[in-house]
N, CA, C and O atoms as CSV, one atom per row, in Angstrom:
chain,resi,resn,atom,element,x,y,z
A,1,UNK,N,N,142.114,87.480,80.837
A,1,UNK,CA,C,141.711,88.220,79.654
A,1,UNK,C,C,142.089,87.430,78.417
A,1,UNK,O,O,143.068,86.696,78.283
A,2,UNK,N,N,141.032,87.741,77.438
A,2,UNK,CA,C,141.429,86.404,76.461
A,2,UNK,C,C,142.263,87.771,75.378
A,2,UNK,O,O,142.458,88.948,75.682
A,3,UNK,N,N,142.614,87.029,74.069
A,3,UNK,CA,C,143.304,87.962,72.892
A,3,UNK,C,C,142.070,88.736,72.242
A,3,UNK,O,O,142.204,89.562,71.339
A,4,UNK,N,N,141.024,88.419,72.731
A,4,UNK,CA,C,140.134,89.161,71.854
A,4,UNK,C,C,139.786,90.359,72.226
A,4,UNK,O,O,139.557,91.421,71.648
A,5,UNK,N,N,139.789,89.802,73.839
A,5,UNK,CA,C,139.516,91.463,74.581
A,5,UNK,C,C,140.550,92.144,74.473
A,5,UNK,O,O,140.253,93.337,74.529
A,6,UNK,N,N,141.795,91.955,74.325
A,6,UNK,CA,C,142.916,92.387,74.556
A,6,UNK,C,C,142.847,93.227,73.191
A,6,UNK,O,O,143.123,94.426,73.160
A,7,UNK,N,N,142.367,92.329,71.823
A,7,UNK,CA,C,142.412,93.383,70.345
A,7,UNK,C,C,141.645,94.478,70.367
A,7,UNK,O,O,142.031,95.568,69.945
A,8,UNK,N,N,140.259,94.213,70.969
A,8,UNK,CA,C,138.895,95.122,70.692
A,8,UNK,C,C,139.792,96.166,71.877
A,8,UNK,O,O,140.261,97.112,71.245
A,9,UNK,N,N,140.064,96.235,73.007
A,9,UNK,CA,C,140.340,97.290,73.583
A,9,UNK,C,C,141.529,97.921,72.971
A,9,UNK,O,O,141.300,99.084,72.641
A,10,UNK,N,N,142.496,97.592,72.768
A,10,UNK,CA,C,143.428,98.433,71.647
A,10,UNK,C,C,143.128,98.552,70.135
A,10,UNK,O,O,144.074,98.884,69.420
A,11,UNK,N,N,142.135,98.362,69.661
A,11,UNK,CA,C,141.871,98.852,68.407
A,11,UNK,C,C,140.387,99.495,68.651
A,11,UNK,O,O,139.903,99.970,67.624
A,12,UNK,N,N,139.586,99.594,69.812
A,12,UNK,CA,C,139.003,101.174,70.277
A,12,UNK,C,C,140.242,102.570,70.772
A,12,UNK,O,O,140.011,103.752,70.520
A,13,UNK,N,N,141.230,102.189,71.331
A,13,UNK,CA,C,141.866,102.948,71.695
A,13,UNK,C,C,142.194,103.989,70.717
A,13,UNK,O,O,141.954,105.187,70.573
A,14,UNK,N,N,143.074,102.721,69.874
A,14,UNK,CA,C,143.667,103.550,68.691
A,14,UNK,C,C,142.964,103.970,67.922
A,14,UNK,O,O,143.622,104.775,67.263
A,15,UNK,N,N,141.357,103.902,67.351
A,15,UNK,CA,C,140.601,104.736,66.774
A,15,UNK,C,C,139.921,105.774,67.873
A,15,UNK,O,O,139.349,106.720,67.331
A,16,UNK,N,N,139.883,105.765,69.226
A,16,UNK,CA,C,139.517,106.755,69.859
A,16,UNK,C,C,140.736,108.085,69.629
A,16,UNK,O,O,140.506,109.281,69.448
A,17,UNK,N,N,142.173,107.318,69.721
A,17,UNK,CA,C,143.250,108.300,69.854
A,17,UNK,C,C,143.374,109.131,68.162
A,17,UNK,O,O,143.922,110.208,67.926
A,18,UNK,N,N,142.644,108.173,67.142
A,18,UNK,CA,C,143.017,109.015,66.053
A,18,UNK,C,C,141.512,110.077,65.547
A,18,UNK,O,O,141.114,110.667,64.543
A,19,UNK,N,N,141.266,109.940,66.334
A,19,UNK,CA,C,139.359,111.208,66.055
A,19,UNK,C,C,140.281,112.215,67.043
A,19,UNK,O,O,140.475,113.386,66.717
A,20,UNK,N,N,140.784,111.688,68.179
A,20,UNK,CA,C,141.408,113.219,69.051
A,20,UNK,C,C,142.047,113.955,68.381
A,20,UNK,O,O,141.966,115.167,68.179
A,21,UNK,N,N,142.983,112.870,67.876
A,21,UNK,CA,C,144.210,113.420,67.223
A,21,UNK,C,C,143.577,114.785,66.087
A,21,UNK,O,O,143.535,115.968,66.425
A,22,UNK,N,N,143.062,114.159,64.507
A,22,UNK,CA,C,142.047,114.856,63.858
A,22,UNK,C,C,141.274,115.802,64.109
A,22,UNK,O,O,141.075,116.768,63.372
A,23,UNK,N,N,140.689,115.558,65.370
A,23,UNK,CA,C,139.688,116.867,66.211
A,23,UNK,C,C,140.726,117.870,66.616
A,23,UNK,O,O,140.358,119.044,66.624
A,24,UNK,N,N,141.705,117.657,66.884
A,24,UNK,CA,C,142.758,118.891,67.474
A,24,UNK,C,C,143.739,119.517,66.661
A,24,UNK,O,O,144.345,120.542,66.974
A,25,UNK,N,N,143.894,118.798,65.485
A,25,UNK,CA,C,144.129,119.235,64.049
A,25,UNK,C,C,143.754,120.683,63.504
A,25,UNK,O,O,144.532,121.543,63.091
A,26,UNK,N,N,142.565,120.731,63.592
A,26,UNK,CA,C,142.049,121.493,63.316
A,26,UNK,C,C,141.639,122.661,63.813
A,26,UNK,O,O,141.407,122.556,65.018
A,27,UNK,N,N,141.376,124.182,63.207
A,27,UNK,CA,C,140.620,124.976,64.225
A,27,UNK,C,C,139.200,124.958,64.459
A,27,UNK,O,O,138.633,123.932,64.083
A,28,UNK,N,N,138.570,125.754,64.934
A,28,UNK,CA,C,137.120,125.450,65.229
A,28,UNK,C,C,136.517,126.891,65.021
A,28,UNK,O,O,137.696,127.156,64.786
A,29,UNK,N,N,135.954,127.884,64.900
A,29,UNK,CA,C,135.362,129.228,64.681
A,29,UNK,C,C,134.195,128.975,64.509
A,29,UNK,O,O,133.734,128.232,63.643
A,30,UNK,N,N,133.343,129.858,65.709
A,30,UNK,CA,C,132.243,130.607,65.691
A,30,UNK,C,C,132.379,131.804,64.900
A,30,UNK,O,O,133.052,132.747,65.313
A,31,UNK,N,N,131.782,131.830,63.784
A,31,UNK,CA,C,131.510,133.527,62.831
A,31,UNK,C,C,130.298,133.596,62.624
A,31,UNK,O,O,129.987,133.403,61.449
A,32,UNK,N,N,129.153,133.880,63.600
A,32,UNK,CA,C,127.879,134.135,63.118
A,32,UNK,C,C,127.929,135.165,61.960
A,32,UNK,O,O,128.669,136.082,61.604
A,33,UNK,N,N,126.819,134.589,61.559
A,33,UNK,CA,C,126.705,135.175,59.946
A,33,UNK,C,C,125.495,136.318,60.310
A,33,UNK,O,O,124.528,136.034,61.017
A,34,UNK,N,N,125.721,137.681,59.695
A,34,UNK,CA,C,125.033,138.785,59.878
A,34,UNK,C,C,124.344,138.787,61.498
A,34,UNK,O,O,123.218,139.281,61.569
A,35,UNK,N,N,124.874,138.336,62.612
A,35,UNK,CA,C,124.705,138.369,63.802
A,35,UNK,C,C,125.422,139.297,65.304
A,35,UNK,O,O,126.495,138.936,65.787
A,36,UNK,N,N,124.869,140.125,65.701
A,36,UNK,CA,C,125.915,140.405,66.820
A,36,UNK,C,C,126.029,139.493,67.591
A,36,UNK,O,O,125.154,138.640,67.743
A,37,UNK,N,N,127.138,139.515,68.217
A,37,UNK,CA,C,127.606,138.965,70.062
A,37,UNK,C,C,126.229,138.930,70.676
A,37,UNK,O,O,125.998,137.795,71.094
A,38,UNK,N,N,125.178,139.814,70.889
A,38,UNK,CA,C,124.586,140.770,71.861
A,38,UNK,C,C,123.517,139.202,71.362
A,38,UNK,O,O,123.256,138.273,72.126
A,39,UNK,N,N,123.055,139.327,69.848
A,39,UNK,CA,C,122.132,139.005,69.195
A,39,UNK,C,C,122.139,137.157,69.467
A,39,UNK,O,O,121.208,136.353,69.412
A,40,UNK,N,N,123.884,136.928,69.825
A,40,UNK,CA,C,124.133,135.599,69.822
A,40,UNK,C,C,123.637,134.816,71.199
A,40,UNK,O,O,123.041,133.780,71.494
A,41,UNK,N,N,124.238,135.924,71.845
A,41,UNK,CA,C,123.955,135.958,73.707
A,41,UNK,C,C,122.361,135.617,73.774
A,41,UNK,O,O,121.956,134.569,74.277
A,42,UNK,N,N,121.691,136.387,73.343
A,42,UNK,CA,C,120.106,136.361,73.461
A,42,UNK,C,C,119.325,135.031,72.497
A,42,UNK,O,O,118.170,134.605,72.486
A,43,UNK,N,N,120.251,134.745,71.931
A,43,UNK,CA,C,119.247,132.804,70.960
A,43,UNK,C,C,119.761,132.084,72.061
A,43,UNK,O,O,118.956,131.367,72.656
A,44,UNK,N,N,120.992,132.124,72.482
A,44,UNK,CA,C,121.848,131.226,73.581
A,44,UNK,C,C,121.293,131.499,74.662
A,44,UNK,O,O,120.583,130.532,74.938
A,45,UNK,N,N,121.223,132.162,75.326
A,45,UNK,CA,C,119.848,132.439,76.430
A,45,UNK,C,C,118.215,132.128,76.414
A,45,UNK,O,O,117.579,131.920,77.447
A,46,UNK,N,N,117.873,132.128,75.625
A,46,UNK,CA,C,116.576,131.843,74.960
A,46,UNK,C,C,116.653,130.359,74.545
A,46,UNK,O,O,115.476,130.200,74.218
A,47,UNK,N,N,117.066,129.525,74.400
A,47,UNK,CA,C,117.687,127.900,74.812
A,47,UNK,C,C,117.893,127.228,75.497
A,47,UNK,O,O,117.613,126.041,75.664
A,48,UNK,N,N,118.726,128.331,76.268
A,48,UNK,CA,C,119.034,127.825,77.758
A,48,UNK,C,C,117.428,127.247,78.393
A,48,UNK,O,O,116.941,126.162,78.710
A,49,UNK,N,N,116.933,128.873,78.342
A,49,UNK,CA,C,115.291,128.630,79.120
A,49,UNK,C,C,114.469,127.865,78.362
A,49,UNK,O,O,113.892,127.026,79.054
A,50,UNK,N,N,114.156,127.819,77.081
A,50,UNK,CA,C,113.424,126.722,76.565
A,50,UNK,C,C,113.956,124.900,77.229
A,50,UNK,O,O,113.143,124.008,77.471
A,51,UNK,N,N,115.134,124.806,77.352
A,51,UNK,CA,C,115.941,123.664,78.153
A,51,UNK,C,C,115.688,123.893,79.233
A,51,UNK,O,O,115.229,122.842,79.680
A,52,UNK,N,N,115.687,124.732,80.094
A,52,UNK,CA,C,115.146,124.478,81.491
A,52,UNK,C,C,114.144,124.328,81.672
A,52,UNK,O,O,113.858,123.568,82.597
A,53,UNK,N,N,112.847,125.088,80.746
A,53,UNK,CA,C,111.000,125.037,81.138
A,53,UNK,C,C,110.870,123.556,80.592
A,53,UNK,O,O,109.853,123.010,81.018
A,54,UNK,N,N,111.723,122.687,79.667
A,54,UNK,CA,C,111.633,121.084,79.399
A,54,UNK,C,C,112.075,120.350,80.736
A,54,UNK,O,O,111.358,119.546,81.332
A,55,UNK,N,N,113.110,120.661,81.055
A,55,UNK,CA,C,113.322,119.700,82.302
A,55,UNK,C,C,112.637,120.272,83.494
A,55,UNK,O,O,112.762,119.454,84.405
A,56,UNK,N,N,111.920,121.390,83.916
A,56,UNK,CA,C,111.665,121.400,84.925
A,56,UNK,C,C,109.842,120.879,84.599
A,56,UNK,O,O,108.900,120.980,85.384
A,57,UNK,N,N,109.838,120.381,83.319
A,57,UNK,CA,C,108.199,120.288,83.005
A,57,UNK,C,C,108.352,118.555,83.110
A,57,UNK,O,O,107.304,118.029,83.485
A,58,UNK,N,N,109.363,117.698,82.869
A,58,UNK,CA,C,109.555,116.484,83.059
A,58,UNK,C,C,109.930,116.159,84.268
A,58,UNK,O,O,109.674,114.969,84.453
A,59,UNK,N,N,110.497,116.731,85.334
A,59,UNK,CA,C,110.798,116.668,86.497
A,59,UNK,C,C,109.584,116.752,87.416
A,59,UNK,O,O,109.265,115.990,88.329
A,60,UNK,N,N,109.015,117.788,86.995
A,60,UNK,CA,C,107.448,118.144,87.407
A,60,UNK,C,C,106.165,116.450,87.428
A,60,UNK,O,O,105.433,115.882,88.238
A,61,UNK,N,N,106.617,116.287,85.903
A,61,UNK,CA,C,105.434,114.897,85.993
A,61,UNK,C,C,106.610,113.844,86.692
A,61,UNK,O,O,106.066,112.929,87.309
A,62,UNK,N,N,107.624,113.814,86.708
A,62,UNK,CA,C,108.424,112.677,87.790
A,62,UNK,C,C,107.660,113.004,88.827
A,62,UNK,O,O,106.806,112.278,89.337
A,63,UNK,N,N,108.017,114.335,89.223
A,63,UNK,CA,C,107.330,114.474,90.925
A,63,UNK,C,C,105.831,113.865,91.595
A,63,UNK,O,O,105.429,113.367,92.646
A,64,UNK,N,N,105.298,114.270,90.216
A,64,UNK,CA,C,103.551,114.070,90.636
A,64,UNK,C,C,103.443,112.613,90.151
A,64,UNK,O,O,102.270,112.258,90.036
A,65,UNK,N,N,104.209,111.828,89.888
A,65,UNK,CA,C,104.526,110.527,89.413
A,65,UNK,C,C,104.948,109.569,90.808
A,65,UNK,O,O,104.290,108.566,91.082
A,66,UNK,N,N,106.101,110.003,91.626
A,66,UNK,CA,C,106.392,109.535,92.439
A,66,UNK,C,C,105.712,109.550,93.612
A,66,UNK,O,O,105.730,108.690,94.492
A,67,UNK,N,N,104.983,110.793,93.572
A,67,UNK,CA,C,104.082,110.868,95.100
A,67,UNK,C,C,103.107,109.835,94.911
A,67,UNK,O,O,102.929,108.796,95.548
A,68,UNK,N,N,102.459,110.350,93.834
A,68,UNK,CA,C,101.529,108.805,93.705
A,68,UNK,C,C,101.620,107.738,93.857
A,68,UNK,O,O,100.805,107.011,94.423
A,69,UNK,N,N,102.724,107.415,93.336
A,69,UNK,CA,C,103.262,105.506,93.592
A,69,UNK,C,C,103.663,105.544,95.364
A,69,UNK,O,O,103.355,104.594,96.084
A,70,UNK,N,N,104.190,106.448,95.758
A,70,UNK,CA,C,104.652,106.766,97.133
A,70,UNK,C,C,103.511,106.301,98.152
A,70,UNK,O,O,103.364,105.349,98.918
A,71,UNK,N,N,102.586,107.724,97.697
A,71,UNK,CA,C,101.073,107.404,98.459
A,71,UNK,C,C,100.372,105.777,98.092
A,71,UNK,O,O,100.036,105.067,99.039
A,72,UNK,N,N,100.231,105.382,96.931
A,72,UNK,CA,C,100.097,103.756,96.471
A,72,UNK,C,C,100.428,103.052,97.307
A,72,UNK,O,O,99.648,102.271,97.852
A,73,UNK,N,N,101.860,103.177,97.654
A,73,UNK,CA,C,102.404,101.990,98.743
A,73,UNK,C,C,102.841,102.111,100.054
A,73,UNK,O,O,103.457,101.268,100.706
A,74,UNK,N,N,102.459,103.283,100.415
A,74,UNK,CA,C,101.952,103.727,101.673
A,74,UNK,C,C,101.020,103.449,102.376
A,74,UNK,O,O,100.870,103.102,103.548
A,75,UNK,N,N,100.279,103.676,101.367
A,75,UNK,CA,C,98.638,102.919,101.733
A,75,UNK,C,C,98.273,101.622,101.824
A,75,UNK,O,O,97.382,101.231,102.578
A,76,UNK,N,N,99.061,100.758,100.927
A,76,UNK,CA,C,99.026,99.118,100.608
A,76,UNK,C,C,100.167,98.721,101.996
A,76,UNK,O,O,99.891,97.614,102.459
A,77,UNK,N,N,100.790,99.082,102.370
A,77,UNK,CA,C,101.933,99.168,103.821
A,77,UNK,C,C,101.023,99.146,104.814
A,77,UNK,O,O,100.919,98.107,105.465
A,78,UNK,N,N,100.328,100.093,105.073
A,78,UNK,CA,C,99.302,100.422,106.083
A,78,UNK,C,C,98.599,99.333,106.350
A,78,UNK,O,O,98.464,98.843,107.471
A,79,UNK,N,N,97.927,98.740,104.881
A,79,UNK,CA,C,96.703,98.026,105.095
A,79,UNK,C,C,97.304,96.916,105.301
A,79,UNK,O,O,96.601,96.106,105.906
A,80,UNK,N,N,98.650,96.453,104.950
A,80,UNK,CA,C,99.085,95.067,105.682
A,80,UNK,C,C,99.452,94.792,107.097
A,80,UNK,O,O,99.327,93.832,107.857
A,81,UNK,N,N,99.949,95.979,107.169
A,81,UNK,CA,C,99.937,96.124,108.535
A,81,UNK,C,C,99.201,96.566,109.484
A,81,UNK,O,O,99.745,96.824,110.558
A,82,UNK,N,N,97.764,96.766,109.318
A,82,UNK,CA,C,96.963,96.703,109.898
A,82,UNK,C,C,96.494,95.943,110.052
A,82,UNK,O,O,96.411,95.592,111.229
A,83,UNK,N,N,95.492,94.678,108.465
A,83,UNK,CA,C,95.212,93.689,108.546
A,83,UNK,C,C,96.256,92.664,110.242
A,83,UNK,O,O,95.869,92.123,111.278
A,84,UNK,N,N,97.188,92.833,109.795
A,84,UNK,CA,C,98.193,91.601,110.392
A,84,UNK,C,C,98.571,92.174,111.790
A,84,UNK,O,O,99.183,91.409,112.536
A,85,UNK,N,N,98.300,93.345,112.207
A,85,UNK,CA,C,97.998,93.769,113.652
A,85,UNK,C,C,96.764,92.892,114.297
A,85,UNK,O,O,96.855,91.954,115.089
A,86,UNK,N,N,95.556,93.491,113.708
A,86,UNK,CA,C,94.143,92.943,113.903
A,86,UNK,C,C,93.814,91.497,114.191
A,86,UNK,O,O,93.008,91.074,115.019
A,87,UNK,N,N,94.880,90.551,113.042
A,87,UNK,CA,C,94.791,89.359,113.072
A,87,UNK,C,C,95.408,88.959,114.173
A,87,UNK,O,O,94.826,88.098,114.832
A,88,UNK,N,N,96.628,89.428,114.622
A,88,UNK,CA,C,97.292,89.300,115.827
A,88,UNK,C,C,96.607,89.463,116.996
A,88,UNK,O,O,96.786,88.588,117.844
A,89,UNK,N,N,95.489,90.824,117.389
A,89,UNK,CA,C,95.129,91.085,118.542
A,89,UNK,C,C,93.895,90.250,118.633
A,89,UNK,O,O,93.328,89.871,119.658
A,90,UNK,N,N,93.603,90.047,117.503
A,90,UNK,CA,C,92.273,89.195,117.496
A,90,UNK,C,C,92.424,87.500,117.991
A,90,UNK,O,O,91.812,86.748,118.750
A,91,UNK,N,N,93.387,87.424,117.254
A,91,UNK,CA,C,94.098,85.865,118.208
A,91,UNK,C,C,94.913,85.700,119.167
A,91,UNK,O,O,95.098,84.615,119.720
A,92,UNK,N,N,95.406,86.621,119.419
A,92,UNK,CA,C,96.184,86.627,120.620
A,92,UNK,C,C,95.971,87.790,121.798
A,92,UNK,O,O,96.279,87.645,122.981
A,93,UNK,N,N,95.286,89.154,121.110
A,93,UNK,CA,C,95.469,90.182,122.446
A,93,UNK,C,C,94.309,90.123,123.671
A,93,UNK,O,O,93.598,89.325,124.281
A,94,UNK,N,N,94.566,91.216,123.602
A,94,UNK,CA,C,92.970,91.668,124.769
A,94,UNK,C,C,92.334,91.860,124.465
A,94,UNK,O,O,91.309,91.640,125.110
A,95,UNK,N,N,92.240,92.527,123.056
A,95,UNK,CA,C,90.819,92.971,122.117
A,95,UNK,C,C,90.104,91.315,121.899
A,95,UNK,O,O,88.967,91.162,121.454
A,96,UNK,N,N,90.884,90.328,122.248
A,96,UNK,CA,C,90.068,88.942,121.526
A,96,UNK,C,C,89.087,88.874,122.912
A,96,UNK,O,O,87.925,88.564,122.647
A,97,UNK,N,N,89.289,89.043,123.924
A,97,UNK,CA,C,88.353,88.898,125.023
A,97,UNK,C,C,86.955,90.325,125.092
A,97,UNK,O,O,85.882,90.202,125.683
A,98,UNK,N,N,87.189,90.961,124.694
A,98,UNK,CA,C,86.255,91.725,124.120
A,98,UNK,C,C,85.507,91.906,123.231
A,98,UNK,O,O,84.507,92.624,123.255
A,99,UNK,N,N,86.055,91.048,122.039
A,99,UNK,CA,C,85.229,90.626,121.298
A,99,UNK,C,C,84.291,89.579,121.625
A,99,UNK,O,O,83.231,89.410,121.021
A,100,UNK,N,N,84.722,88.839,122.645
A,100,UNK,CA,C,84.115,87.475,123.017
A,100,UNK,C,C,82.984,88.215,124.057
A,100,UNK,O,O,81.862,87.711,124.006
A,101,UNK,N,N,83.132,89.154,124.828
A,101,UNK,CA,C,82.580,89.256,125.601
A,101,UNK,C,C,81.381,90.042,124.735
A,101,UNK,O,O,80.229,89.750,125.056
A,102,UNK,N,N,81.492,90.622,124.096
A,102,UNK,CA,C,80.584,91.677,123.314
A,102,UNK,C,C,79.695,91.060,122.073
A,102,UNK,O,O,78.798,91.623,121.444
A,103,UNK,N,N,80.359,89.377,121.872
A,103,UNK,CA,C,79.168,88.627,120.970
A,103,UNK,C,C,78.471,88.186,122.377
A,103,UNK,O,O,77.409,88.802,122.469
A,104,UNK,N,N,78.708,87.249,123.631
A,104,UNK,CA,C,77.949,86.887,124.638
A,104,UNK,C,C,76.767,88.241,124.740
A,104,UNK,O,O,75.550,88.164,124.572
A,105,UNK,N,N,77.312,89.047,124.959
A,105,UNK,CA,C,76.131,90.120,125.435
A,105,UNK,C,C,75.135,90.166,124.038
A,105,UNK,O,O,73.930,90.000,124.226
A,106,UNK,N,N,75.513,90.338,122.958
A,106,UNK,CA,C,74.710,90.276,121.792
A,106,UNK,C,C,73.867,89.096,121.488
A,106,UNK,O,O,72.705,89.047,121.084
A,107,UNK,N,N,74.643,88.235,121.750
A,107,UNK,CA,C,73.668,86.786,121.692
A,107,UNK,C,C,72.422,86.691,122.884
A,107,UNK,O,O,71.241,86.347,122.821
A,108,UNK,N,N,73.273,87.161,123.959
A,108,UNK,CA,C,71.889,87.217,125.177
A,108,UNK,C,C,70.898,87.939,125.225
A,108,UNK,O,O,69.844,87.815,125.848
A,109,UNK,N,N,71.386,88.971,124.311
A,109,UNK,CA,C,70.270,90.254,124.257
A,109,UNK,C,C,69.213,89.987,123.177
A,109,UNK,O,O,68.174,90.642,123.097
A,110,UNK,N,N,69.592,88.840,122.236
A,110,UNK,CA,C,68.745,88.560,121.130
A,110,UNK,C,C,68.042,87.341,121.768
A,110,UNK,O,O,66.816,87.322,121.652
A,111,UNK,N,N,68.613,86.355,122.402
A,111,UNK,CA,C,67.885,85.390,123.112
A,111,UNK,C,C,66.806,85.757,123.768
A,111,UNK,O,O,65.850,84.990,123.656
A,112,UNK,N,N,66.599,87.144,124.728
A,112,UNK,CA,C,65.805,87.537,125.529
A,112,UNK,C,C,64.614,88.491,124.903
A,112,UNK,O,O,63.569,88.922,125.391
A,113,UNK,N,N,65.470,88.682,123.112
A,113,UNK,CA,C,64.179,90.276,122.917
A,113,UNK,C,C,62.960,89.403,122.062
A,113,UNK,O,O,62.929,88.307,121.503
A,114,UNK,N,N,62.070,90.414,122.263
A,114,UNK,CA,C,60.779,89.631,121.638
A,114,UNK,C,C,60.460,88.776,120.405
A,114,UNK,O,O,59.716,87.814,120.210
A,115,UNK,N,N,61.425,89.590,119.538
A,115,UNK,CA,C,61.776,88.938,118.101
A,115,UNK,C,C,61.983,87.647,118.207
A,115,UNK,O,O,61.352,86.888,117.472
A,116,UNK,N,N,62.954,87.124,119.189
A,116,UNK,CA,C,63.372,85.732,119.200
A,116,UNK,C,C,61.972,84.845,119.711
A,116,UNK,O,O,61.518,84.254,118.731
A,117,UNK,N,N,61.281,84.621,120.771
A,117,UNK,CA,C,60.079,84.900,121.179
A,117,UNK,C,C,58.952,84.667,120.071
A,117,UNK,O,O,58.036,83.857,120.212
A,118,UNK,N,N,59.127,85.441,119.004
A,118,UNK,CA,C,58.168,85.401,117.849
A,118,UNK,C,C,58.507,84.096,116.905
A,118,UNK,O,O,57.729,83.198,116.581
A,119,UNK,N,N,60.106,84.275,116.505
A,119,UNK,CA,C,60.644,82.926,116.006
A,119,UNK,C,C,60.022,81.440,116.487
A,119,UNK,O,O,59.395,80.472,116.058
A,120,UNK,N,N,60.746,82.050,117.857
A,120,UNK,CA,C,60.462,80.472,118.380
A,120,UNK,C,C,58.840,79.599,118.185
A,120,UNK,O,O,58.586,78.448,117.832
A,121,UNK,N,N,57.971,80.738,118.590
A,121,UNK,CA,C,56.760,80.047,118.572
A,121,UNK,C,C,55.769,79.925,117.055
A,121,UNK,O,O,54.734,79.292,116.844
A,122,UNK,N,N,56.675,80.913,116.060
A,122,UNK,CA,C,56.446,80.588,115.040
A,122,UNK,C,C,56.703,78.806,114.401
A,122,UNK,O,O,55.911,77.978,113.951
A,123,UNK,N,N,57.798,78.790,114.580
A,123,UNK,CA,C,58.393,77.178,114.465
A,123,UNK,C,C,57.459,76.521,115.192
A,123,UNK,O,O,57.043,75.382,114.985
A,124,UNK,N,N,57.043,77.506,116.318
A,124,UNK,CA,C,56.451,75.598,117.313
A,124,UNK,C,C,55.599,74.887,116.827
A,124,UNK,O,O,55.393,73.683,116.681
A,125,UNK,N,N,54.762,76.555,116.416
A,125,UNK,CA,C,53.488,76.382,115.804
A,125,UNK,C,C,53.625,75.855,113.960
A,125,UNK,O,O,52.586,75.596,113.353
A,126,UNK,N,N,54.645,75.783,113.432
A,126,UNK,CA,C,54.731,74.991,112.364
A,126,UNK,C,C,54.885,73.648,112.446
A,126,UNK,O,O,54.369,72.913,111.604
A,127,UNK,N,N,55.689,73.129,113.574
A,127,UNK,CA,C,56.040,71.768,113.564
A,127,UNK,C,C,54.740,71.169,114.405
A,127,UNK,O,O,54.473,69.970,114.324
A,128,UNK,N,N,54.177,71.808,114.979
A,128,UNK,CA,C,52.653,71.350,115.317
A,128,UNK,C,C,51.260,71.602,114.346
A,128,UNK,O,O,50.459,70.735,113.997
A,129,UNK,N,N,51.241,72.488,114.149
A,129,UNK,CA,C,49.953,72.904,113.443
A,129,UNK,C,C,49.989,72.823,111.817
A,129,UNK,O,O,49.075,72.946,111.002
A,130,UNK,N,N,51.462,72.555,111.633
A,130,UNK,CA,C,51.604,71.999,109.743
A,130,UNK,C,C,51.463,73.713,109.284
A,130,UNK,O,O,51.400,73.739,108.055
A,131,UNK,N,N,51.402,74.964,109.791
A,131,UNK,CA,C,51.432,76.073,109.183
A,131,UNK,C,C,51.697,76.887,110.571
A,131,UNK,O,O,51.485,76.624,111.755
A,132,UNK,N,N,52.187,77.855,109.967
A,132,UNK,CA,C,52.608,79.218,111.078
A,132,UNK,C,C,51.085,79.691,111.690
A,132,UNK,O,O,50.967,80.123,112.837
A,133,UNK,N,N,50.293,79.587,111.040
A,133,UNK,CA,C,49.378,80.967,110.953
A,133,UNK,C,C,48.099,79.702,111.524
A,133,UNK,O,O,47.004,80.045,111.970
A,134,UNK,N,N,48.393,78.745,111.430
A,134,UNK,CA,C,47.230,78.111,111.807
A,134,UNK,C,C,46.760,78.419,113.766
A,134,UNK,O,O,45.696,78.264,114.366
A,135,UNK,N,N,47.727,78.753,114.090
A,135,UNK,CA,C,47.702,79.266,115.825
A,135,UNK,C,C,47.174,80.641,116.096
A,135,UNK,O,O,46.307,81.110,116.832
A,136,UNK,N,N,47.869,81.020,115.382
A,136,UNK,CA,C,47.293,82.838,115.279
A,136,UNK,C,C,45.716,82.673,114.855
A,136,UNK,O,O,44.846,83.437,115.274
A,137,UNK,N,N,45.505,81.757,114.116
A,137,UNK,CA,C,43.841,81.955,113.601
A,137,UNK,C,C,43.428,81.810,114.953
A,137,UNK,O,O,43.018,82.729,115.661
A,138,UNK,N,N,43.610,80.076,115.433
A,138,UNK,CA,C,42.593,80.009,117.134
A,138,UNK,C,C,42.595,80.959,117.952
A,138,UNK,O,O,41.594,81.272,118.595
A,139,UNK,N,N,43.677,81.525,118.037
A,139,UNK,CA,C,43.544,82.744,118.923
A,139,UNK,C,C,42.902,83.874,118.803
A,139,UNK,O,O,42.771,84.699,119.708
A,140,UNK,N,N,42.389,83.985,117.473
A,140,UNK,CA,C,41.657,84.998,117.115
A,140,UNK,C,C,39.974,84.708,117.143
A,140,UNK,O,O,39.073,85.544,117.069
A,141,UNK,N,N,39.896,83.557,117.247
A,141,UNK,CA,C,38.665,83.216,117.485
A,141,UNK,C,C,38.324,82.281,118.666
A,141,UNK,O,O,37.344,81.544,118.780
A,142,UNK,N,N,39.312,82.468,119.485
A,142,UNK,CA,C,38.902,82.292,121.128
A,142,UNK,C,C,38.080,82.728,122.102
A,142,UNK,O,O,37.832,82.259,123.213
A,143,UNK,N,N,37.569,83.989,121.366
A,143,UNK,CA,C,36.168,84.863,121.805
A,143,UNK,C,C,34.936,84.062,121.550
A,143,UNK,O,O,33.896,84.226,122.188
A,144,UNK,N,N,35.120,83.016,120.406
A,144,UNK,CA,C,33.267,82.049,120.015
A,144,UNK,C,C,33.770,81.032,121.190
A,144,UNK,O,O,32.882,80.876,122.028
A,145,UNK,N,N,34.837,80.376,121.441
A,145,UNK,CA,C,34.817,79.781,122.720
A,145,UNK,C,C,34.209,79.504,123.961
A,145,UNK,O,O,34.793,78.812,124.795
């Protein structure tokens, strides 16, 4: 401890000890002026509750304050840990072989349906005939044939 802390804490002391001192000096009296007891009781009660409907009205927006941020990062919790489940089962679980198996079936099922079929011979017929549509015409007039 240096001398300085050592002054500032004894010269708070001794001005804390001389306001006590002064404060106890003295008397203190409540004399409401043209007031009863009854009349005093009822402003002092009527305070009280104006002080409680304040804090229970700030406590109130704390509450609906905290659930929100609560629910906020509840939800942002979730989604990381879901993301980083997913990423996990997807590279490492059993769901990754099901996924694999379920693009094979999708890919085979598009390989085989007619659509693909239409593609293909669309192209053929471009890289041969210099236009899509130039094949579809002969075929339409394969009847003067």
């Amino acid at each position: 401890m240096t001398l300085r802390t050592i002054g500032s804490t004894l010269l708070g002391g001794l001005i804390g000890g001389t306001v006590v001192w002064i404060g106890q000096s003295g008397s203190f009296r409540l004399i409401p002026a043209d007031m009863s007891y009854s009349d005093l009781a009822a402003v002092l009660l009527a305070a009280v509750g104006v002080i409680v409907a304040i804090f229970g009205g700030v406590l109130a927006l704390a509450a609906i304050w905290g659930f929100t941020q609560l629910k906020r990062d509840a939800v942002t919790a979730a989604e990381v840990a879901g993301a980083s489940e997913i990423k996990q089962q997807i590279n490492n679980g059993s769901i990754r072989d099901q996924i694999l198996a379920e693009i094979n079936r999708l890919t085979d099922a598009e390989f085989k349906s007619p659509r693909m079929d239409q593609r293909i011979q669309s192209r053929v017929d471009a890289v041969t005939f210099g236009r899509a549509d130039a094949d579809r015409l002969l075929e339409n007039d394969g009847d003067e044939a």
